[in-house]
N, C-alpha and C positions, 0 to 999 in steps of 0.2 A: 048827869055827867055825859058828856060827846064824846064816845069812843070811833078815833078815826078808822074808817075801813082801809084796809090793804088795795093797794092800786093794781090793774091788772094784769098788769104784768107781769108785778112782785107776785103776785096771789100764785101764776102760772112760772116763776120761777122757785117759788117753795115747794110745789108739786113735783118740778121737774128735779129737784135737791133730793126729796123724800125719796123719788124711785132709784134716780144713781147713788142713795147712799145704800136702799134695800142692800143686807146681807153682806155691809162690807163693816168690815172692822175700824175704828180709828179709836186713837185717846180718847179720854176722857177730855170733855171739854173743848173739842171739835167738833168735825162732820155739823150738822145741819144745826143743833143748836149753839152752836160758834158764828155760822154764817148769817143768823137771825141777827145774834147781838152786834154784829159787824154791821147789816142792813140798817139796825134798828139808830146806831151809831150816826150814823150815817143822814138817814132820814131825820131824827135830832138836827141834826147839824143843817140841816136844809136840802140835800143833798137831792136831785132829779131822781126820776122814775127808772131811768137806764143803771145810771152810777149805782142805785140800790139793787137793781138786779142785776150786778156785773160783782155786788157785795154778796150777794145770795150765793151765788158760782163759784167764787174765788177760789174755793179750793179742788172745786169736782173734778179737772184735770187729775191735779197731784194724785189726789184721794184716790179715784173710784177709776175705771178702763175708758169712761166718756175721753173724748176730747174735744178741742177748739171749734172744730168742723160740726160735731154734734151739737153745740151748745150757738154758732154762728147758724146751724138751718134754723134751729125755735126762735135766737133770740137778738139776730141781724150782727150788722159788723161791727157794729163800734163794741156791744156788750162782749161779744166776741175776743177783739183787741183788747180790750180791756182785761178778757182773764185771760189771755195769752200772757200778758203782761205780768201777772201776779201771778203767773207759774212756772216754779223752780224746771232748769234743766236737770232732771235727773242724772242724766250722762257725766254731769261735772262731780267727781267722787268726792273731793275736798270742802268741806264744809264751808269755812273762811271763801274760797272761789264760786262754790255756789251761792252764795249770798251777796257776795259782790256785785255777779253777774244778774241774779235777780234784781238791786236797786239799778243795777245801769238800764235794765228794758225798763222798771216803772220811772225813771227817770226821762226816758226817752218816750212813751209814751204820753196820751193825756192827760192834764193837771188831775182830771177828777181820780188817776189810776191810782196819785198820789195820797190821795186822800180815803182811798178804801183800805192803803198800806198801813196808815196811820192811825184807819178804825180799828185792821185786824190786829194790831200793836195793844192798842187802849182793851181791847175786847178779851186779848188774851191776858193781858195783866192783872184786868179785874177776875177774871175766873181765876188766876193762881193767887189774888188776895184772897180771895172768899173761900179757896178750899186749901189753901197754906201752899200751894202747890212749889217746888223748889223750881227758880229758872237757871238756867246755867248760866254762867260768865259769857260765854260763846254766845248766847241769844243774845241777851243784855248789849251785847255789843254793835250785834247787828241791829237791833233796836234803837241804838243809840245814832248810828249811820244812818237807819231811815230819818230820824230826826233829824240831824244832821243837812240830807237832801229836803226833806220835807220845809226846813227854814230855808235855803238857800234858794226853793223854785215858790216861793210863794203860796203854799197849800194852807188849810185853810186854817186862820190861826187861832179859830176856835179849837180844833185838833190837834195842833201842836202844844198847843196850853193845855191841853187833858193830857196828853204823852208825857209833856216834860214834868209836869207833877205826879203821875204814876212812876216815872223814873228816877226821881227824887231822891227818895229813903231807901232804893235800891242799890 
């Protein structure tokens, strides 16, 4: 059996995950083994070498004290752009409005920003099937909206066929 090697970039953006998660707290079913199955999503789907290390990162803003600036010296600008894109304004205190505001930048961002949105969707839905995990109405919703954008700007519709059938029975 051919077990594909990790590309090298990817290789030196799971390193660079490992240490900005060192000592930080998240859910269960986040932080670094979230961002694996979002990359791994991803790469399934066909996805570049950038797109998956911009899947690695997605959340290390939000998460950890790293920002855009730290992640744009290692890992140049588009990957950069890219989790700018996929990182909530914390400033906006309303839920419904910060979510909003997040699909308008991955929206306005590049197609590929789309398609990270839609793995980290699918990725978190299989983790709450496999461990029963409850999702709120409130997520579900905004999940529904990325779908929603995600049909509407042409992402990729291997993605949105995994989405909309995890969204299903929900």
């Amino acid at each position: 059996m051919h077990v594909a090697q990790p590309l090298p970039r990817t290789a030196a953006a799971v390193g660079f995950a490992i240490d900005a998660y060192a000592g930080v707290e998240v859910r269960p079913g986040k932080g670094l083994p979230h961002a694996e199955a979002v990359a791994d999503i991803l790469r399934a789907d066909g996805a570049d070498e950038s797109t998956q290390v911009a899947a690695l990162l997605h959340d290390v803003v939000e998460d950890t004290s790293l920002t855009v600036e730290d992640i744009q010296a290692v890992f140049g600008d588009r990957v950069a752009a890219m989790v700018a894109a996929l990182s909530e304004d914390g400033s906006i205190k309303r839920y419904a409005a910060r979510k909003r505001a997040l699909r308008s930048q991955v929206a306005a961002a590049e197609p590929a920003t789309t398609d990270i949105a839609l793995a980290d969707k699918i990725a978190s839905l299989r983790h709450a099937a496999i461990t029963g995990e409850h999702i709120s109405a409130r997520k579900l919703g905004h999940y529904r909206a990325t779908l929603r954008l995600a049909q509407a700007s042409g992402a990729s519709t291997r993605l949105v066929a995994q989405l909309e059938r995890l969204l299903e029975p929900v």
